[in-house]
Phi, psi and omega in degrees: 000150175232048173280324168312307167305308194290343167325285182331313208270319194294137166001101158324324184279357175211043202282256181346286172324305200257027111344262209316336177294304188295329158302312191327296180322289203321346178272338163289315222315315187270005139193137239298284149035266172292314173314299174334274144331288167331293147356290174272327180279348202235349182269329220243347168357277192326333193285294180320275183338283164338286169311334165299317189279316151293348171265312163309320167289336156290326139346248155013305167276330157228004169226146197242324183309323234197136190279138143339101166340120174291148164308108165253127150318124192291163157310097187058072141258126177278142205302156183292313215280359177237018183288328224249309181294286205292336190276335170269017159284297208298317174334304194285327144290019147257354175336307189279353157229052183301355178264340212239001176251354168033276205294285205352301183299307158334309192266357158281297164344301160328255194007302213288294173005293195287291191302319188266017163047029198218176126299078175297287222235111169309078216243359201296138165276132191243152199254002131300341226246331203260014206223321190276316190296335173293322197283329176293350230259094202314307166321319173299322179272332207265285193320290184311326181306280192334316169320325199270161184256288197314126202245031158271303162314319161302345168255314150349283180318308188269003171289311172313309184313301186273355147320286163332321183273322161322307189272039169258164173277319172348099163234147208184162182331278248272333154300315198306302213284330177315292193298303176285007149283314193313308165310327164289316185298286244260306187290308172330303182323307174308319195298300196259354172282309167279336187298323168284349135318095189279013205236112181293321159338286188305321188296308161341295203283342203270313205292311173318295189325315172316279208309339187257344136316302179273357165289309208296323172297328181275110139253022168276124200290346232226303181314269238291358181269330158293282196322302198298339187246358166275317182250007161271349173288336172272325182308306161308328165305301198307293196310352159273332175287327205268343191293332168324305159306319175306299199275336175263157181329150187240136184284141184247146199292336198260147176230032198275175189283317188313330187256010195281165181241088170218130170333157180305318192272012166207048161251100154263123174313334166301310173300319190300295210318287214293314203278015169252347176287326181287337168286293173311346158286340198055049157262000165200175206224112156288168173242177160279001181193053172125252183201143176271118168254171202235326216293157181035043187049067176055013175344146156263329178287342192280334169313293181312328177301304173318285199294342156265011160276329169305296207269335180239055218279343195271328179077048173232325174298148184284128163269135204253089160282346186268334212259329188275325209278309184312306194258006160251009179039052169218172177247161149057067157261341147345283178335304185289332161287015204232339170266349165283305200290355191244065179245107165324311162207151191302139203303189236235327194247359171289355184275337186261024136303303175288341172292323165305333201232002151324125158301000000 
């Protein structure tokens, strides 16, 4: 329920009071009747009140003897001059659970009716429909998932829900709306379970485990062909990452000058000097067929910045960008270094580039 929630939001001045109604209620709900009662004793004064006063003045008008019974309040009854403020307070916090307040809603809802001489608010009650919403209640299930740890249990568990929710007599919107909340819930689940796997494998092997749970549990066919094309589209996601993974260069381990692999026009001692230094900072990565960079998350300007401190310290040397492009396996770095020099102001990460190549 977010009825509770919605207090927290509501008037101050009358915050505490429709708590208190609402522990009241919540035992009712589910009949008309009692709701009723309640209702008329403790909601409705103002009404009580009118009639009381009218009845006195008729009083009044023909017996002279004898005093008129004074007005009493029922015990937490709300004051006449405040019932008409408190019951449209009380409307607007039950709005987001108006099925499961049914009667409730109605005899507020009326009201409303009534004062706009129209159908405002569609209020007739229906007491299946309000009897699935007590029992039904999405909020309620989402708290219990979130409790359980064990996430077979977590599946069970919402596997439970939607049997229960299958097997009412009830059918209706407030069905629909359940079941396809329930299924956001069940994927969310799925979702975060896997996402804390770091083993691409592993990740595979969990998501089957899911699917051959919610085949054996679920029996609604429409359901259970969503979950199943939902978690063969992530298995396929995974199995693209790994072939990804697969295809890119794999970084070699040594970063000393004897091994670096740099072309003829840039094995200078200065590049072996820096670019065996960046590796050892990890700000790049060999490959099997040249350098990765890693610094700023793989920046190209910050790149370019690097490379034209190498290869051009005088800022007069030419940058032998196609021979660079090559051997970091990117393109058009000129360019990017052509976005440093037109930067309104200097990135965030040139001062410790320059402090890397200070003697």
């Amino acid at each position: 329920m977010k009825v509770y929630e919605n207090i927290e939001r509501a008037d101050e001045k009358f915050r505490s009071k429709l708590k208190e109604v609402i522990d009241d209620l919540v035992p009712l709900r589910d009949n008309r009747s009692k709701t009723d009662a309640y209702f008329n004793k403790h909601l409705e004064n103002d009404w009580t009140y009118e009639e009381w006063r009218a009845s006195k003045r008729d009083w009044d008008l023909h017996t002279h003897y004898r005093r008129f019974p004074d007005f009493k309040l029922p015990l937490g009854a709300i004051a006449p001059n405040e019932a008409r403020a408190f019951r449209k307070a009380l409307l607007e916090v039950i709005m987001d659970d108006k099925h499961s307040f049914g009667y409730l809603y109605y005899f507020l809802a009326s009201e409303v009716n009534r004062e706009a001489k129209c159908v405002v608010l569609p209020c007739v009650p229906n007491d299946e429909k309000i009897k699935y919403a007590i029992k039904f209640d999405i909020d309620e299930v989402r708290k219990e998932i979130e409790a359980i740890n064990d996430s077979t249990e977590k599946c069970r568990c919402l596997i439970k829900w939607g049997k229960n929710s299958k097997n009412t007599k009830y059918e209706g919107e407030l069905k629909t709306i359940f079941n396809e909340k329930l299924c956001s819930i069940t994927l969310q689940e799925i979702q975060k379970e896997v996402d804390e796997i770091d083993d691409l494998d592993e990740k595979i092997l969990r998501l089957i485990q899911w699917k051959t749970d919610i085949d054996s549990g679920v029996e609604d066919k429409e359901l259970k062909i969503r979950f199943d094309e939902w978690i063969n589209d992530y298995i396929a996601d995974i199995e693209r990452k790994k072939e990804y993974i697969r295809e890119l260069p794999k970084p070699v381990k040594e970063s000393n000058e004897e091994t670096m692999l740099l072309p003829e026009e840039l094995n200078t001692e200065r590049a072996r000097k820096y670019f065996t230094k960046a590796i050892e900072c990890k700000y790049m990565e060999k490959t099997e067929n040249g350098y990765r960079w890693l610094y700023d998350n793989g920046s190209k300007v910050s790149l370019a910045y690097f490379c034209n401190n190498v290869f051009c310290p005088n800022n007069i040397e030419k940058l032998p960008e196609t021979s660079l492009n090559k051997l970091f396996n990117i393109t058009r770095l000129g360019s990017a270094l052509y976005q440093i020099y037109n930067a309104k102001k200097p990135p965030k990460w040139e001062r410790e580039l320059k402090e890397f190549f200070a003697e």
